[in-house]
N, C-alpha and C positions, 0 to 999 in steps of 0.2 A: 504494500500500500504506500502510494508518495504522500509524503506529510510533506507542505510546503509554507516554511514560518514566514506569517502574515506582517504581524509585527508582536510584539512583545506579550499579547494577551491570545491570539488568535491562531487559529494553523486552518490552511486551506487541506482536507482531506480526499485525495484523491481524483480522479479528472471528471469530468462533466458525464451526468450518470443519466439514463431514459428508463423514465417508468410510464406504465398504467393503471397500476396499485395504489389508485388516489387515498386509499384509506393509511398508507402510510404518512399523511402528514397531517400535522395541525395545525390549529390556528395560535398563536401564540397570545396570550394571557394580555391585555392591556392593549393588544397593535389597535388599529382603529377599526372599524366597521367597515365592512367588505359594503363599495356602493354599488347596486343595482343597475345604476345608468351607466356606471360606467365600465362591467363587467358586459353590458349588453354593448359597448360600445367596443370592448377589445374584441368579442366574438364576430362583432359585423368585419372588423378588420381583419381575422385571424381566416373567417371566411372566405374572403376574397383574394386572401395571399397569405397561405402560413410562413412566418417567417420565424422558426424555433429560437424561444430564448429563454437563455438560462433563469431558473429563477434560487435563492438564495436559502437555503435551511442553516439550523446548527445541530448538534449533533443526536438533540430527540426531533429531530425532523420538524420542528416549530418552524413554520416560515417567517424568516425573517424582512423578506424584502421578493412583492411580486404574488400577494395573496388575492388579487382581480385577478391576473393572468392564471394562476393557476385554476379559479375559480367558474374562469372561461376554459380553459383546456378542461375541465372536467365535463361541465356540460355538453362541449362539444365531442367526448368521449375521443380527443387527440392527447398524444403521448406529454410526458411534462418533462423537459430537462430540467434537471437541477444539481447544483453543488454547497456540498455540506463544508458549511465552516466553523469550527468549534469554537464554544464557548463565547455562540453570542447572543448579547439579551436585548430587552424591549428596547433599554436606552442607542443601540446599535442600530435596530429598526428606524427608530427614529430619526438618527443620523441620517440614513440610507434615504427616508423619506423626506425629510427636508431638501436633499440634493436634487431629489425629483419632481415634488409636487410639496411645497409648504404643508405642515399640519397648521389647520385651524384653530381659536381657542377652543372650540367643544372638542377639539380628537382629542386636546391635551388632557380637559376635564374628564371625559368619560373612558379615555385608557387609565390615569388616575383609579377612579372609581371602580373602574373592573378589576384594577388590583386591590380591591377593598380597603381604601383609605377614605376615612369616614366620613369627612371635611367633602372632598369631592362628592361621595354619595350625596350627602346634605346637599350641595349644590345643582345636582343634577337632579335629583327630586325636586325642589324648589323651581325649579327652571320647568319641570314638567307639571309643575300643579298650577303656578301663576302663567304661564303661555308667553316670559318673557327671556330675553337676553341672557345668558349664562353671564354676559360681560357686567351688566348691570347688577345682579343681582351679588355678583363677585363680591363687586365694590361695596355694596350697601350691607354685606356681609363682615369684610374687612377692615373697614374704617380706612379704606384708600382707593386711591384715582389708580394706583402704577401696581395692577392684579396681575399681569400679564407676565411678568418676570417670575412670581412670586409660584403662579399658577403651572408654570413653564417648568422650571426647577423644582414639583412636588412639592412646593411649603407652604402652598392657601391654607391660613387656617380663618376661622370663623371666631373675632375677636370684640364684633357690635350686639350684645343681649337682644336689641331691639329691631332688630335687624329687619323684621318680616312687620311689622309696622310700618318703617320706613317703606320697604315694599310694595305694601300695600294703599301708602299713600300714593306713590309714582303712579299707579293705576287709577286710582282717583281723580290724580290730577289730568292724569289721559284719558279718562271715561268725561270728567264736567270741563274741562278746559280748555286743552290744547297738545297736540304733540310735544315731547319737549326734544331740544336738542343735544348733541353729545357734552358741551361744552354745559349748557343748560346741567344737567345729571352734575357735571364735574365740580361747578361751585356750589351747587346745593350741598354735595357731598361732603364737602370741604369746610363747611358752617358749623360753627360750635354745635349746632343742635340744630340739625336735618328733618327732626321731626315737627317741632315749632315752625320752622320756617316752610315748610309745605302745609301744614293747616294753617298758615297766614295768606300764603298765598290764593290758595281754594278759596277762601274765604273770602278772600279781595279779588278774585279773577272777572269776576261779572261786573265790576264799575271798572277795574282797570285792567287793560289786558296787557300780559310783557310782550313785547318786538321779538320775536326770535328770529332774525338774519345775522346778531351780534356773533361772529366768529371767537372775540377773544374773551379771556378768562376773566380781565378787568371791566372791560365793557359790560359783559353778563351779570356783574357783581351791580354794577351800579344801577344796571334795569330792573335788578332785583330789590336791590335797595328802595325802590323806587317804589315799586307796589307793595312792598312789605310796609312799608311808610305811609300808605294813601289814606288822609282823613286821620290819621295819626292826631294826634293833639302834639303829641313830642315825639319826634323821633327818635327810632333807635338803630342803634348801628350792629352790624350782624359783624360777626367775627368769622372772619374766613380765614 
C-alpha cells in the first residue's frame, strides 16, 4: 500500500480507488446538508458528459469533500472514484469547502449543532420557531453586533437572559411598523437597554415614523434619538 505524507497530520492512502458499494460511505457528522438543487444540478451535468472525479474520504470513509457528487453518482447508479486520506475531520471539510463554495452563516450554525453543542441547538431552534434570521437572533442572543467570528470558530455562546423578549419585540416592530434595517438591528442592539428602546419606539411609531435609507451607524442613532424623544417633555439620551 503507498502511504504518501501529506503534510504533518495527514497521509494520502493509496491511488485513486472505483466503487459501486455506495453503502461504504458516510456522511460525516456536522459537514452541511446535502442540497437538492444542487445535487439535481450535478446529475443534469454528469448526464450529458460524465467527466469522473475524485471525491475525498478519510479513513472511516466519512466524506470529506464532494458529498452532492457522490450523492448524484449514487442516484445515477454510476461508479464513484474516490481517495482516502487519513485523519481528516469536519474542520478539514470545511477548509476544502471554503476553497470551493463559501459556507454560509446557517452551515456554520447547524454543523455546530449537529455536533450537539447546545448554544447552536438553542439557536437553530429559535430560528425555527420565530421564522427569523439565525444572524439576528445570534446577536440579540449574545449581546453583540461581531457573531460571525464568534459563531465561525465554535464559541457563540448565549450570554443576554432576555434575549427572546428582545426577539420578540423585533417582530413586533415588523408586524405594527416597518421593516427594519441591518444597521437599524445594529444600534438598537448596541443600546444600554434594547428592550426599553423598542417598546418606545412601537409606541411612538404611529405619530413619528424613523427614515430608514440612513446607511450609517451615527446617522441611525440620531433618527433614533429622534423618535424615542417625540413629545418627550425632557429628553433622554440613549446610550449606545
Amino acid at each position: 500500500m503507498l502511504n504518501i505524507k501529506n503534510n504533518t497530520d495527514h497521509f494520502v492512502t493509496g491511488n485513486i480507488k472505483t466503487t459501486k458499494d455506495y453503502s461504504l460511505f458516510k456522511k460525516l457528522l456536522g459537514n452541511r446538508v446535502i442540497k437538492k438543487s444542487h445535487v439535481q444540478k450535478l446529475k443534469k451535468s454528469i448526464s450529458e458528459k460524465y467527466i469522473p472525479t475524485c471525491i475525498i474520504v478519510n479513513e472511516k470513509y466519512e466524506i470529506i469533500d464532494g458529498q452532492n457528487r457522490f450523492e448524484a453518482l449514487k442516484q445515477l447508479q454510476l461508479p464513484v472514484e474516490y481517495r482516502i486520506v487519513n485523519n481528516l475531520t469536519l474542520k478539514d471539510a470545511i477548509r476544502l469547502n471554503i476553497s470551493n463554495s463559501n459556507w454560509k452563516f446557517e452551515d456554520y450554525v447547524n454543523s455546530f449543532a449537529e455536533e450537539g453543542n447546545p448554544y447552536y441547538n438553542i439557536l437553530v431552534k429559535a430560528s425555527n420557531e420565530y421564522n427569523l434570521a439565525m444572524t439576528l437572533i445570534s446577536k440579540c442572543m449574545m449581546k453583540s453586533n461581531k457573531v460571525t467570528h464568534f459563531v465561525k470558530e465554535g464559541e457563540f455562546i448565549i450570554n443576554r437572559h432576555n434575549w427572546r423578549e428582545i426577539v420578540e419585540l423585533f417582530i413586533e416592530y415588523r408586524t405594527k411598523c416597518q421593516s427594519y434595517t441591518h444597521v437599524f438591528t445594529s444600534v438598537i442592539l448596541k443600546s444600554k437597554n434594547p428592550k426599553k428602546v423598542l417598546q418606545q419606539l412601537i409606541h411612538k411609531h404611529s405619530k413619528n415614523i424613523i427614515v430608514r435609507f440612513y446607511e450609517t451607524d451615527n446617522e441611525m442613532k440620531a433618527e433614533i434619538q429622534r423618535v424615542f424623544n417625540f413629545n418627550n417633555k425632557k429628553n433622554f439620551t440613549l446610550l449606545f
